[in-house]
Backbone of each chain as nested JSON, in Angstrom:
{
  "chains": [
    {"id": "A", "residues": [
      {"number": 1, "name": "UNK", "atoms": {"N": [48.032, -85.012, 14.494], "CA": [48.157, -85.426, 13.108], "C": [49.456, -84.821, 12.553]}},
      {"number": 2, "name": "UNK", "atoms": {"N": [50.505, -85.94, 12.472], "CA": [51.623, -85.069, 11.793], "C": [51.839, -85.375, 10.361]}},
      {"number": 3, "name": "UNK", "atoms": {"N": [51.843, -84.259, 9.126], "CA": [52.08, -84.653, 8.556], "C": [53.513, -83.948, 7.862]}},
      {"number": 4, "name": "UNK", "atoms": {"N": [54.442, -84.76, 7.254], "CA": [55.5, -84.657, 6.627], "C": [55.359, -83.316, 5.303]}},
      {"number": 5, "name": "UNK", "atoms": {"N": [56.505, -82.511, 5.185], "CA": [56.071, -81.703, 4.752], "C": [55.621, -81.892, 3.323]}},
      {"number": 6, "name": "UNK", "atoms": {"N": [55.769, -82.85, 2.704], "CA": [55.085, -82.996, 1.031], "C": [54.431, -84.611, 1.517]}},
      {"number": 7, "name": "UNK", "atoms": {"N": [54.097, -85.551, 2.308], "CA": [53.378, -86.604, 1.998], "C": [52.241, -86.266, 3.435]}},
      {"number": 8, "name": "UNK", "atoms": {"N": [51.039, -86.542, 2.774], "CA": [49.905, -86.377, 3.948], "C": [48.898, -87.294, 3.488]}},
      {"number": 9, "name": "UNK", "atoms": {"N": [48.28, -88.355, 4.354], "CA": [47.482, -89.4, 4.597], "C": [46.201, -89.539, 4.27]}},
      {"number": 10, "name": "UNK", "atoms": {"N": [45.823, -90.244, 3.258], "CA": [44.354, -89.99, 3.315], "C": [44.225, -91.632, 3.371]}},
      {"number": 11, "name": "UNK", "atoms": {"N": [42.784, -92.101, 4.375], "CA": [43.165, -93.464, 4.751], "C": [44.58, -94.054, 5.44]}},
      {"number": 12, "name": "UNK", "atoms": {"N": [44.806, -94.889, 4.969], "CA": [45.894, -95.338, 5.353], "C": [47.502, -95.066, 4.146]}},
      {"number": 13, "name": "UNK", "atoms": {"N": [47.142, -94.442, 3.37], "CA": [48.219, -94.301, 2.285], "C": [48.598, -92.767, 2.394]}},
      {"number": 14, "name": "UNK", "atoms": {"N": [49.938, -92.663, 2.145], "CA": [50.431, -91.107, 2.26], "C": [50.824, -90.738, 0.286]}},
      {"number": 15, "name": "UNK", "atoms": {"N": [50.548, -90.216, 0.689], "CA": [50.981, -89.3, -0.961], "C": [51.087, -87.881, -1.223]}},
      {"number": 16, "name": "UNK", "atoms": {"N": [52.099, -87.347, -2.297], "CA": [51.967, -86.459, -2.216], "C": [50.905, -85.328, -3.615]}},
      {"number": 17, "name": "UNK", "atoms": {"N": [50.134, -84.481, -2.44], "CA": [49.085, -83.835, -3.589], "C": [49.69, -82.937, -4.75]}},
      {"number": 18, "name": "UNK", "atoms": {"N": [50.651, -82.943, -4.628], "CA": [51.158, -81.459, -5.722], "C": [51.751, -82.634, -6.583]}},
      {"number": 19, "name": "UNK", "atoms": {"N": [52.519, -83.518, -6.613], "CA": [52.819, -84.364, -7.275], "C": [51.373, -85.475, -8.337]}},
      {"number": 20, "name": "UNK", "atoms": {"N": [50.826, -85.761, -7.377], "CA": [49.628, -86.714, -8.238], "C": [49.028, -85.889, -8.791]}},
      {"number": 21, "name": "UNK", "atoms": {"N": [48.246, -84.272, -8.096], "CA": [47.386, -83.216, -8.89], "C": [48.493, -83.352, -10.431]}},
      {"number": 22, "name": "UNK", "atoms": {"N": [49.993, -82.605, -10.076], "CA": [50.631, -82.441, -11.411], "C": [50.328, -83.576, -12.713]}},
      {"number": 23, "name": "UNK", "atoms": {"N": [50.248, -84.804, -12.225], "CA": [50.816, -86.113, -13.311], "C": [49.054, -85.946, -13.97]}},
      {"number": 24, "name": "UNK", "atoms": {"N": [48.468, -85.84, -12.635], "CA": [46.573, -86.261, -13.71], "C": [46.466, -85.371, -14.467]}},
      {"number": 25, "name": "UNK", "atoms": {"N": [47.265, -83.556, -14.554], "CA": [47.326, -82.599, -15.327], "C": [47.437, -83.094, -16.631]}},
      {"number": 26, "name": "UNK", "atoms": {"N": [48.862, -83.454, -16.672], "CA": [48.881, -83.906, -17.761], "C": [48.386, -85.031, -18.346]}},
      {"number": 27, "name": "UNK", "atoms": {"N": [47.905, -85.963, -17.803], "CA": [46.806, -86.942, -18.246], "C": [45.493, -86.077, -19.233]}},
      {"number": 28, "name": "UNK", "atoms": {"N": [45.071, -85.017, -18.125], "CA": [43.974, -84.853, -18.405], "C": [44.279, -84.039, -19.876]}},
      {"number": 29, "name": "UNK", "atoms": {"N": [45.079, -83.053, -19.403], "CA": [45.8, -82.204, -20.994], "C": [46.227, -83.062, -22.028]}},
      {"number": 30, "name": "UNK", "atoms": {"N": [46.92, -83.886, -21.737], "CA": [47.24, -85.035, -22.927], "C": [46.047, -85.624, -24.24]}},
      {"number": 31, "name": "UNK", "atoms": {"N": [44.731, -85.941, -23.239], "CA": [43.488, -86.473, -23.68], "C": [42.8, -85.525, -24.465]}},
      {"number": 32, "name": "UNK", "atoms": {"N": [43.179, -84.133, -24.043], "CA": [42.835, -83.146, -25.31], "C": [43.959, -83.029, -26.321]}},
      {"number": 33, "name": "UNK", "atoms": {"N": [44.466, -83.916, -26.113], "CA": [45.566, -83.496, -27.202], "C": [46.497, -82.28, -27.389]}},
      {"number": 34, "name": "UNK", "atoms": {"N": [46.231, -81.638, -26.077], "CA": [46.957, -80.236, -26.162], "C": [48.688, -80.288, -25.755]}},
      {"number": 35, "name": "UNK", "atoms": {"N": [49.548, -78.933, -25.328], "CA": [50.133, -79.054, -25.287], "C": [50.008, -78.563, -24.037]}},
      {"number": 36, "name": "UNK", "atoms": {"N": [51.056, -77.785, -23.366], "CA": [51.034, -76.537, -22.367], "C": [51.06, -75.404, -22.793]}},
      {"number": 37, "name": "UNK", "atoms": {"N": [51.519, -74.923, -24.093], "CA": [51.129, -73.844, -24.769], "C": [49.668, -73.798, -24.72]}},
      {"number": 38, "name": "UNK", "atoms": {"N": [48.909, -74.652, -25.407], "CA": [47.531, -74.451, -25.67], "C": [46.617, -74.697, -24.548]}},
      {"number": 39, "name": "UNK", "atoms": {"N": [46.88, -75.45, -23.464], "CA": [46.121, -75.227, -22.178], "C": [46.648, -73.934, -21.369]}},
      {"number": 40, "name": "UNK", "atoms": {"N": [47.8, -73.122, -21.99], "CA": [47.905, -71.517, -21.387], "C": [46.935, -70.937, -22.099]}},
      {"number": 41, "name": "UNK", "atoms": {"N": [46.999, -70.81, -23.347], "CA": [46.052, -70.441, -23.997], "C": [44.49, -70.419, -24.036]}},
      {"number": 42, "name": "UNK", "atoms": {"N": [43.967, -71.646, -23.485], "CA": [42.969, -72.025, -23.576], "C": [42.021, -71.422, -22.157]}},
      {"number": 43, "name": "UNK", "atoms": {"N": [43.163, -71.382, -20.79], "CA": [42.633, -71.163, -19.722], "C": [43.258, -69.591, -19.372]}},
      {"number": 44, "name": "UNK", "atoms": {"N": [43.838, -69.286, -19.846], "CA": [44.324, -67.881, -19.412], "C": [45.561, -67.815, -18.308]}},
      {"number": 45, "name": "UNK", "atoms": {"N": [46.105, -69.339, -18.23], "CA": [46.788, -69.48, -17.055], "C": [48.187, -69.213, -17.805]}},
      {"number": 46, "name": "UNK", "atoms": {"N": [49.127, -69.09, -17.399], "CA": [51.099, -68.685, -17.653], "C": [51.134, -70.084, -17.782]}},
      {"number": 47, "name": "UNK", "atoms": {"N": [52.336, -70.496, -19.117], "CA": [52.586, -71.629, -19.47], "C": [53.767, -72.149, -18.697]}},
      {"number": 48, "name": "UNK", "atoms": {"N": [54.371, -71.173, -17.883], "CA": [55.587, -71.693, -17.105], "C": [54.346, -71.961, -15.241]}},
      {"number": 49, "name": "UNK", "atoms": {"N": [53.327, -71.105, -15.53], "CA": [52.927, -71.627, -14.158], "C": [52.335, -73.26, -14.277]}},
      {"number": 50, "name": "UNK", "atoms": {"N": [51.684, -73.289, -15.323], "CA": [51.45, -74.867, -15.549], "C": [52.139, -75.515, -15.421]}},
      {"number": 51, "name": "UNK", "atoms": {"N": [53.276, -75.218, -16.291], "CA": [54.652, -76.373, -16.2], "C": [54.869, -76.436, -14.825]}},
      {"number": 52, "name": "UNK", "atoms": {"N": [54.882, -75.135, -13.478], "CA": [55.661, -76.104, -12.332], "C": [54.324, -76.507, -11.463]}},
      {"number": 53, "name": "UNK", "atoms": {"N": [52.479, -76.935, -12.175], "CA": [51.874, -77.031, -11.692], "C": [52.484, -78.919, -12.002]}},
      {"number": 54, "name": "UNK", "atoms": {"N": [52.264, -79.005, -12.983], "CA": [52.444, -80.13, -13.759], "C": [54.089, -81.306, -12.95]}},
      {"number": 55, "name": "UNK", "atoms": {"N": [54.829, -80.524, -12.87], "CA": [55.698, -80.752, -12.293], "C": [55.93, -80.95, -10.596]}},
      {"number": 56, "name": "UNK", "atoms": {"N": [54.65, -80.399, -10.277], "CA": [54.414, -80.984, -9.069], "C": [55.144, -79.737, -7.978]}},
      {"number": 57, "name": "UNK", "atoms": {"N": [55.371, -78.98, -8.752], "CA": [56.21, -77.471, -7.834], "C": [55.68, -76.486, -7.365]}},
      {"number": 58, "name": "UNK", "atoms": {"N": [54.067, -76.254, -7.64], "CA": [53.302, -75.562, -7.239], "C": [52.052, -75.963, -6.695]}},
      {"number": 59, "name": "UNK", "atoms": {"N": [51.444, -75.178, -5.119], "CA": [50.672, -75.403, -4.734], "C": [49.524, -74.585, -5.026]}},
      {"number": 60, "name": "UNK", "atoms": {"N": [48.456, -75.198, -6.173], "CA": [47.445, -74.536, -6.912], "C": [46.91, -74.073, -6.187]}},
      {"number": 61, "name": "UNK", "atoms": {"N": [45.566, -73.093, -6.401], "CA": [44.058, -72.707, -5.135], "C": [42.972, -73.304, -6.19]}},
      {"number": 62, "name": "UNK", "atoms": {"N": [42.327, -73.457, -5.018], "CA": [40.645, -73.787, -6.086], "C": [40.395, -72.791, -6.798]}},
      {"number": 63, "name": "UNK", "atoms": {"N": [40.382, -71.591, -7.096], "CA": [39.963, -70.968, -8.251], "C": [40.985, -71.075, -9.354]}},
      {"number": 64, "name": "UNK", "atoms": {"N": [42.116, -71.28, -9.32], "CA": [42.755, -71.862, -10.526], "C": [42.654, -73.223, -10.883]}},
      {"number": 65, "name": "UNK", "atoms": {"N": [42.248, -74.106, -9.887], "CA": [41.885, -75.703, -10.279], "C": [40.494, -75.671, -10.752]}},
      {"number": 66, "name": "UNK", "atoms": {"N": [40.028, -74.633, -10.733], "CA": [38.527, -74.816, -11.615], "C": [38.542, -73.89, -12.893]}},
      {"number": 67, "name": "UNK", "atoms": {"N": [39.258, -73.139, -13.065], "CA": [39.032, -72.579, -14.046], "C": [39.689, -73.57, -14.774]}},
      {"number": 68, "name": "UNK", "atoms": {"N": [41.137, -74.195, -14.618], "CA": [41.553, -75.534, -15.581], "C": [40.414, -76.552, -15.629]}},
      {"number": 69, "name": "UNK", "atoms": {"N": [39.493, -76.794, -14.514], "CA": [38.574, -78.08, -14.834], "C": [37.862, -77.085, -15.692]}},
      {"number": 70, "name": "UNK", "atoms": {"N": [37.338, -76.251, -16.067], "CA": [36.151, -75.369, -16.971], "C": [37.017, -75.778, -18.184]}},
      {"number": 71, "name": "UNK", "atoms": {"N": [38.726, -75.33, -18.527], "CA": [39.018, -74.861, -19.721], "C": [39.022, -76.686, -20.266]}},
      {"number": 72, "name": "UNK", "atoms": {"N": [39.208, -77.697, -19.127], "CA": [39.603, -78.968, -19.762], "C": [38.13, -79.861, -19.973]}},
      {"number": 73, "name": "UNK", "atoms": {"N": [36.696, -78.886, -19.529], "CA": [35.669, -79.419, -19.917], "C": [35.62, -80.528, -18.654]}},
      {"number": 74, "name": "UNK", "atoms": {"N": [36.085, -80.871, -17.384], "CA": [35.952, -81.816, -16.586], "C": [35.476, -80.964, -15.039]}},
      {"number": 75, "name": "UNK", "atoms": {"N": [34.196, -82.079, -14.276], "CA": [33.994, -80.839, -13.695], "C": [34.935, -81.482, -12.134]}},
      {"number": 76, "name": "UNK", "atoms": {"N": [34.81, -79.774, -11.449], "CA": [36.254, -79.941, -10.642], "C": [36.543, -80.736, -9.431]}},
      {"number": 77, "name": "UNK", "atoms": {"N": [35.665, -82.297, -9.459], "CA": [36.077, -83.091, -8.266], "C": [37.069, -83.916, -9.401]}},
      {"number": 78, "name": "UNK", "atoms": {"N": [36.844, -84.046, -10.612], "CA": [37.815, -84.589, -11.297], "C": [39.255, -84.734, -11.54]}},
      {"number": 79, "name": "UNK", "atoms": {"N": [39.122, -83.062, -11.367], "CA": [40.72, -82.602, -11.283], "C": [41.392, -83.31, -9.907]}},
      {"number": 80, "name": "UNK", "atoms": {"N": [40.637, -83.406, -9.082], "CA": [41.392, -83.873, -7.816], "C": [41.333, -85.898, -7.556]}},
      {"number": 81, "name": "UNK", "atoms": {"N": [40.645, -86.287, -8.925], "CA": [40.198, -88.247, -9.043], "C": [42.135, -88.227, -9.324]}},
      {"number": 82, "name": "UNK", "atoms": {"N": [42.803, -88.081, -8.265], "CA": [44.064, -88.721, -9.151], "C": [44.032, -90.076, -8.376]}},
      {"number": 83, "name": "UNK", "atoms": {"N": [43.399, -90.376, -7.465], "CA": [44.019, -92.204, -6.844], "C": [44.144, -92.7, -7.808]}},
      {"number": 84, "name": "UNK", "atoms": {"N": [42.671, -92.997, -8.794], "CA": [42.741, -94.268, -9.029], "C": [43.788, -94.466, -10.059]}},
      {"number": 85, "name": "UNK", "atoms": {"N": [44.451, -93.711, -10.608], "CA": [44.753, -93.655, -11.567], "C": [46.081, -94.74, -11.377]}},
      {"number": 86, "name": "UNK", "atoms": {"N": [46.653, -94.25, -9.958], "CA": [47.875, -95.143, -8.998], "C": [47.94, -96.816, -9.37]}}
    ]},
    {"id": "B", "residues": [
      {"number": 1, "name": "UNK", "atoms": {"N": [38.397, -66.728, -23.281], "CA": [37.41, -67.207, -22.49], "C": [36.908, -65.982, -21.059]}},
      {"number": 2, "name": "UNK", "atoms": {"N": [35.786, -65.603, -21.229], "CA": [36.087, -64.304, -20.017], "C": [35.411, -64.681, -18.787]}},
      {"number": 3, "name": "UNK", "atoms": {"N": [36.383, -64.975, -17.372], "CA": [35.716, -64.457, -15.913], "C": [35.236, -63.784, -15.261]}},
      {"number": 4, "name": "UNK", "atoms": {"N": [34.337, -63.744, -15.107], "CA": [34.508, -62.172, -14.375], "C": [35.181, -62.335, -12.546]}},
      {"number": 5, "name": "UNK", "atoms": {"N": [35.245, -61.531, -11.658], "CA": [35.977, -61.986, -10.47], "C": [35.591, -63.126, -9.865]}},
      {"number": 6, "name": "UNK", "atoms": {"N": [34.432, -63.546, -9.968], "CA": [33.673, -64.486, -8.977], "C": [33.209, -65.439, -9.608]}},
      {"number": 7, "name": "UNK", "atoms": {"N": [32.867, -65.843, -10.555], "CA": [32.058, -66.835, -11.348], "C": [32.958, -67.432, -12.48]}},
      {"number": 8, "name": "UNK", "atoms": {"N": [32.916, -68.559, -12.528], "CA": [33.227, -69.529, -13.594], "C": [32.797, -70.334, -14.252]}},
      {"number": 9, "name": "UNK", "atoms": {"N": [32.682, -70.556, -15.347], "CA": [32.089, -71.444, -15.953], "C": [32.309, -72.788, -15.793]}},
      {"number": 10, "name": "UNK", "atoms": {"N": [31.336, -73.676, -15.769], "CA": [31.594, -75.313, -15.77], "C": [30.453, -76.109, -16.702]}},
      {"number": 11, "name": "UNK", "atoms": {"N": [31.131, -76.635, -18.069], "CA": [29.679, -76.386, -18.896], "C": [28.808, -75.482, -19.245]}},
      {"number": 12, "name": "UNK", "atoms": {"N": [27.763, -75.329, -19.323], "CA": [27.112, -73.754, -19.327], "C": [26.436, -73.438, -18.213]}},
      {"number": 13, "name": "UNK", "atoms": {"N": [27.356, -73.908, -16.757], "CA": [26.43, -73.105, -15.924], "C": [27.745, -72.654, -15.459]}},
      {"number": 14, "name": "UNK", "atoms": {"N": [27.386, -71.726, -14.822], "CA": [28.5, -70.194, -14.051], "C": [27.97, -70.715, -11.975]}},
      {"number": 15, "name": "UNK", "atoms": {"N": [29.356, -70.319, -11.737], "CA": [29.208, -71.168, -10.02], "C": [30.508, -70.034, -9.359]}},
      {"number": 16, "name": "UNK", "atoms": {"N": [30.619, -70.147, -8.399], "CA": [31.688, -69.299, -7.605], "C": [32.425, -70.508, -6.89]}},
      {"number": 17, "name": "UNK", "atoms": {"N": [33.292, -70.864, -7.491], "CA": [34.073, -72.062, -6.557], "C": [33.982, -71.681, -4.981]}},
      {"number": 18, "name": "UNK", "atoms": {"N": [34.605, -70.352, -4.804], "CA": [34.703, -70.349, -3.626], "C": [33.787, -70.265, -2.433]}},
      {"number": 19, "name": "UNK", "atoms": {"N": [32.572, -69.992, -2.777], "CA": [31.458, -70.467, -1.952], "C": [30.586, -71.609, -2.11]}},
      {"number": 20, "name": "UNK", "atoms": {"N": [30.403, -72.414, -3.158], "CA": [30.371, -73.752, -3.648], "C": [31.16, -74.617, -2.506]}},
      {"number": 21, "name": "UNK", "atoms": {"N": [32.419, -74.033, -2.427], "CA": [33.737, -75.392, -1.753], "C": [33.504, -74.739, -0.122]}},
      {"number": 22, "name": "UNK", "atoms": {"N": [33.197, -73.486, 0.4], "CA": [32.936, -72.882, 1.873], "C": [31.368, -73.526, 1.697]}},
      {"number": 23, "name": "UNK", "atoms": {"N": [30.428, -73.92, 1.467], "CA": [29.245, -74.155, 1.634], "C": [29.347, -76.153, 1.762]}},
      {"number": 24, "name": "UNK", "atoms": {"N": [30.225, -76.776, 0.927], "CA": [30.275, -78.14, 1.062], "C": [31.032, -78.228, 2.0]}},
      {"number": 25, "name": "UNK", "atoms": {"N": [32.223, -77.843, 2.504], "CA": [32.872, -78.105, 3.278], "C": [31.997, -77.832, 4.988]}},
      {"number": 26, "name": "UNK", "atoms": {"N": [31.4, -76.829, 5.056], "CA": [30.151, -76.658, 5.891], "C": [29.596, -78.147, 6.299]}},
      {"number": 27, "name": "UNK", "atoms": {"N": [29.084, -78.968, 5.175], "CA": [27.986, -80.133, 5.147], "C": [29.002, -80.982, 5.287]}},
      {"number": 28, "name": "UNK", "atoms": {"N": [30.304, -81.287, 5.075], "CA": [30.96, -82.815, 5.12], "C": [31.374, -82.628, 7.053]}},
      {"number": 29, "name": "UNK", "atoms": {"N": [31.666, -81.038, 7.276], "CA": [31.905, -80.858, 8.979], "C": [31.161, -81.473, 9.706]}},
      {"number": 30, "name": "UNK", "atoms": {"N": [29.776, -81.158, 9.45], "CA": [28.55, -81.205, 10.101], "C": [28.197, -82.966, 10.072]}},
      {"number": 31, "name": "UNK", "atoms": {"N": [28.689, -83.181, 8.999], "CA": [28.246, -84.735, 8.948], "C": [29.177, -85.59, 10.102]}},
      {"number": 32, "name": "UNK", "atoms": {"N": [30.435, -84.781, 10.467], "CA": [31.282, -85.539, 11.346], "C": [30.521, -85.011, 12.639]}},
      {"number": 33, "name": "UNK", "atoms": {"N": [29.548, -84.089, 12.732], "CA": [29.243, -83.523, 13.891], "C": [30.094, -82.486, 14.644]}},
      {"number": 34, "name": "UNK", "atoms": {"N": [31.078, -82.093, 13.868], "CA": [32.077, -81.325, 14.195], "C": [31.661, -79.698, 14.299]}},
      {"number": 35, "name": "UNK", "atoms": {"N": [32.647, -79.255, 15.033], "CA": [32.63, -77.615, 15.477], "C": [33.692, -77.41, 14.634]}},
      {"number": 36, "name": "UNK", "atoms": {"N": [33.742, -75.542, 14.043], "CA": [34.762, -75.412, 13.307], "C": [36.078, -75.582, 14.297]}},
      {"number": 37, "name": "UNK", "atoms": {"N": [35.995, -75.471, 15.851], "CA": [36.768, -75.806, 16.736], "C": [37.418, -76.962, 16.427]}},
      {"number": 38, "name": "UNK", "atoms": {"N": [36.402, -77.715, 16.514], "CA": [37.241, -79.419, 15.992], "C": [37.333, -79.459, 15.218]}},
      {"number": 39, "name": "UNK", "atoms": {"N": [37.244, -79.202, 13.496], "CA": [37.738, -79.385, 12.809], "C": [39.381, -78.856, 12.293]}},
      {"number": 40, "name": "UNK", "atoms": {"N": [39.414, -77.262, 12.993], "CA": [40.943, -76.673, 13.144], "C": [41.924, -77.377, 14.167]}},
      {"number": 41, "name": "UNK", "atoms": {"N": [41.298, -78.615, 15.201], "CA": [41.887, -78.841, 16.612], "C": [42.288, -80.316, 15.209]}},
      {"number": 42, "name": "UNK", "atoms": {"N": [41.67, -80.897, 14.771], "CA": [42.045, -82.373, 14.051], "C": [42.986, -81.868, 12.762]}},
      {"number": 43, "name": "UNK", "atoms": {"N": [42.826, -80.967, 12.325], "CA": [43.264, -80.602, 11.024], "C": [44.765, -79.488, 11.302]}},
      {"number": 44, "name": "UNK", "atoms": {"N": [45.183, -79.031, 12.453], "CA": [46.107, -78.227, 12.686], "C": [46.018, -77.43, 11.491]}},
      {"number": 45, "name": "UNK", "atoms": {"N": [44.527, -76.693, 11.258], "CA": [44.263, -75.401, 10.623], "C": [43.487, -74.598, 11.57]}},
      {"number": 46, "name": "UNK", "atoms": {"N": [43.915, -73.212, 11.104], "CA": [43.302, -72.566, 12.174], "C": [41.852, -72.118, 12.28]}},
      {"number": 47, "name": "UNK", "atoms": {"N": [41.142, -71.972, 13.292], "CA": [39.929, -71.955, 13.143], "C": [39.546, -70.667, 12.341]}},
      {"number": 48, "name": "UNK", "atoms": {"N": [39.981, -69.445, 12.473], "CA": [39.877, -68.421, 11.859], "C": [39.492, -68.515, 10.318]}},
      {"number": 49, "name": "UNK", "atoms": {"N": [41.126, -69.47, 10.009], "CA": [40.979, -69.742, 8.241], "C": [39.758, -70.784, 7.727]}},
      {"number": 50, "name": "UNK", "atoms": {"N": [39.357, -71.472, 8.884], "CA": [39.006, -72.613, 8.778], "C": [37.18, -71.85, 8.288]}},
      {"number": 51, "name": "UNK", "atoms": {"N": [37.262, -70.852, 9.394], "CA": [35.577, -69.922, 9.015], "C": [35.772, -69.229, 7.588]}},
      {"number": 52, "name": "UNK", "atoms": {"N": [36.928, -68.052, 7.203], "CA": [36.879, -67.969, 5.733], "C": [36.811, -68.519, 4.95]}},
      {"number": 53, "name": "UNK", "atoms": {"N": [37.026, -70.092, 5.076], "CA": [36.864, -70.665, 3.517], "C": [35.045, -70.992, 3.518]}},
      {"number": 54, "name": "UNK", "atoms": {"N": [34.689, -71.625, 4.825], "CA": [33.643, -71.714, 5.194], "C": [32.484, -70.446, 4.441]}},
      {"number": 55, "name": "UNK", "atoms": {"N": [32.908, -69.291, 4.613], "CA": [32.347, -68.26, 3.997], "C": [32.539, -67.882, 2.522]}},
      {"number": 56, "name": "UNK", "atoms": {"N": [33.464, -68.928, 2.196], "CA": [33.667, -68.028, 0.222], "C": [34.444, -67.359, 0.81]}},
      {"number": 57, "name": "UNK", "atoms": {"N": [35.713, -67.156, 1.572], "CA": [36.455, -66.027, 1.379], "C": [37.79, -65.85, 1.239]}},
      {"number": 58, "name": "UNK", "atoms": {"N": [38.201, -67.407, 0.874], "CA": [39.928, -67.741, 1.247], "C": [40.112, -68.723, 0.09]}},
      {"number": 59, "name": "UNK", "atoms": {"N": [40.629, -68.713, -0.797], "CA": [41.109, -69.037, -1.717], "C": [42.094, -70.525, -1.389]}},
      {"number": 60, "name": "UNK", "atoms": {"N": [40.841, -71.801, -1.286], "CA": [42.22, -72.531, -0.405], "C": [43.184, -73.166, -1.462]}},
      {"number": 61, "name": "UNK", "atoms": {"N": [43.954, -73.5, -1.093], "CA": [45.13, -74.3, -1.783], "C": [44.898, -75.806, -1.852]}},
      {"number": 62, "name": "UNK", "atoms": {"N": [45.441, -76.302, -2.831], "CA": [45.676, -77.699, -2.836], "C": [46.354, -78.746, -1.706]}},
      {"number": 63, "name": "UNK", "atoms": {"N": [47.135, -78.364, -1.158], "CA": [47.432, -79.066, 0.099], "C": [46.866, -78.918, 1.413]}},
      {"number": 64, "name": "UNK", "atoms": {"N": [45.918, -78.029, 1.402], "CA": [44.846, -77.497, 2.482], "C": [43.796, -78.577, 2.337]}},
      {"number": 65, "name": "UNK", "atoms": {"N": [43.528, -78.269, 0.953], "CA": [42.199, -79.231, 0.535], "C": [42.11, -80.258, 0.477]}},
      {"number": 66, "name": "UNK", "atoms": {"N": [43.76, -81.033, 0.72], "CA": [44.052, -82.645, 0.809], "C": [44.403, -82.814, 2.753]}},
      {"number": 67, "name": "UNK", "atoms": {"N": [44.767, -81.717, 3.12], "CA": [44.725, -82.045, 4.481], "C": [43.262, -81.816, 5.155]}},
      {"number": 68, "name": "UNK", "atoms": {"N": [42.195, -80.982, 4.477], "CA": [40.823, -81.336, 5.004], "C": [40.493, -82.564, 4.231]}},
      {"number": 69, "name": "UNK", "atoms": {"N": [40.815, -83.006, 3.415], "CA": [40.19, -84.148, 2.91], "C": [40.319, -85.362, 3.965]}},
      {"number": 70, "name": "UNK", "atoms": {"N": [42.0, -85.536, 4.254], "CA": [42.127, -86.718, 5.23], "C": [41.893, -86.561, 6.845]}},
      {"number": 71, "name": "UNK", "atoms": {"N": [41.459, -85.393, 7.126], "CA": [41.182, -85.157, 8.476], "C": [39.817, -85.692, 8.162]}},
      {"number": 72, "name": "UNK", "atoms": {"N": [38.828, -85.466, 7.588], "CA": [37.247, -85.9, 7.427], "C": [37.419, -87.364, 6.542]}},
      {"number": 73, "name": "UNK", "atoms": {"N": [37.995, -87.707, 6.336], "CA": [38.135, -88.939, 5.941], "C": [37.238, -88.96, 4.344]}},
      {"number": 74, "name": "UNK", "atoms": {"N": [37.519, -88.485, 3.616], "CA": [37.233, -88.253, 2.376], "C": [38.319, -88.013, 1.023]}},
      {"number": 75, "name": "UNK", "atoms": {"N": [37.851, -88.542, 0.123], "CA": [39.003, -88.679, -1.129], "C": [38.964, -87.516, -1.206]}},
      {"number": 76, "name": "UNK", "atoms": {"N": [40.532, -86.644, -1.852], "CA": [40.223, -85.26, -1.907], "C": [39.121, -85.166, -3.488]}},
      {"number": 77, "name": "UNK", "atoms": {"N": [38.726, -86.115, -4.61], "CA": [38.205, -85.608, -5.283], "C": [36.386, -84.636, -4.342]}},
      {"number": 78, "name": "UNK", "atoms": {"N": [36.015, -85.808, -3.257], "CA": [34.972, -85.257, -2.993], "C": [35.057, -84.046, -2.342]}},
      {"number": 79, "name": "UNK", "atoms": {"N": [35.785, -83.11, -1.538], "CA": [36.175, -81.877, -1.586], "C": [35.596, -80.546, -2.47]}},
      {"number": 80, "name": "UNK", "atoms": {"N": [35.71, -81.372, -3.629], "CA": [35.493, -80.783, -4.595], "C": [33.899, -80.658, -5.516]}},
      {"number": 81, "name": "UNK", "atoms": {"N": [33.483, -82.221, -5.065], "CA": [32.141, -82.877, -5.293], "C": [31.154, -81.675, -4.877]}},
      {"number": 82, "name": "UNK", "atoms": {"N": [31.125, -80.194, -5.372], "CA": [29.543, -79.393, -4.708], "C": [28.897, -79.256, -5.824]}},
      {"number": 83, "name": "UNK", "atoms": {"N": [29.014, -80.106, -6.447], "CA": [27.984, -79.488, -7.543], "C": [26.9, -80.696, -7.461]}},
      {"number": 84, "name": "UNK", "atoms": {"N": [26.932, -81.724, -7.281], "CA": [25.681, -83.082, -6.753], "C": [24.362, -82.075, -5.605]}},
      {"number": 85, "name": "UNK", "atoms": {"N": [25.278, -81.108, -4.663], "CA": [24.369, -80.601, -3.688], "C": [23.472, -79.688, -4.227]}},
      {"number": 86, "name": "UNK", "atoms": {"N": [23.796, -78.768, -5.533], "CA": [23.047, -78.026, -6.254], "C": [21.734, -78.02, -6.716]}}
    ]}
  ]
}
């Protein structure tokens, strides 16, 4: 299984996860109406670490992708629904 | 909002991602009939890491959790899906 260092296969489509996780971020932050100030705020997370989560520059862990699904009220297979959104 | 090391909130119930996601990932293996052998031999992860997360003990990352997703042939949201098994 080779995969390229930022696109990896699920099915037959390659994409990349730090990129789609980032964009549904802000989907999902948007829908609260927040900013990135206030989802630092809200989750306890650094507003510059969001920004290069958001930006697709950082590779999150599950205990920071759930404490954002806790602070954004969504529970955490959500954080990771970015297909359909494609 | 306060954590304590291990538990997080999701709604008002408190869960430990990281043995939640080592306990599902357990059941989606098993459903392939797989050894943690084969799952580190398909996934070019190592079996070692492959038993800590298995146990709650490895903090996985987002591109881990999308490369077990497409090795088991699963959207990465279900990865994430342990709270249905509860």
């Amino acid at each position: 299984m080779l995969w390229s260092i930022n696109t990896y296969k699920c099915g037959n489509m390659e994409y990349n996860p730090l990129q789609l996780f980032g964009r549904h971020l802000v989907t999902l932050r948007k829908a609260h109406g927040w900013s990135q100030e206030r989802l630092a705020l809200e989750s306890g997370l650094g507003r510059s670490y969001i920004g290069g989560i958001e930006r697709g520059q950082r590779n999150i862990a599950l205990v920071n992708i759930c404490i954002l699904a806790s602070t954004l009220d969504v529970a955490p297979a959500e954080m990771l629904n970015f297909f359909d959104k494609e």
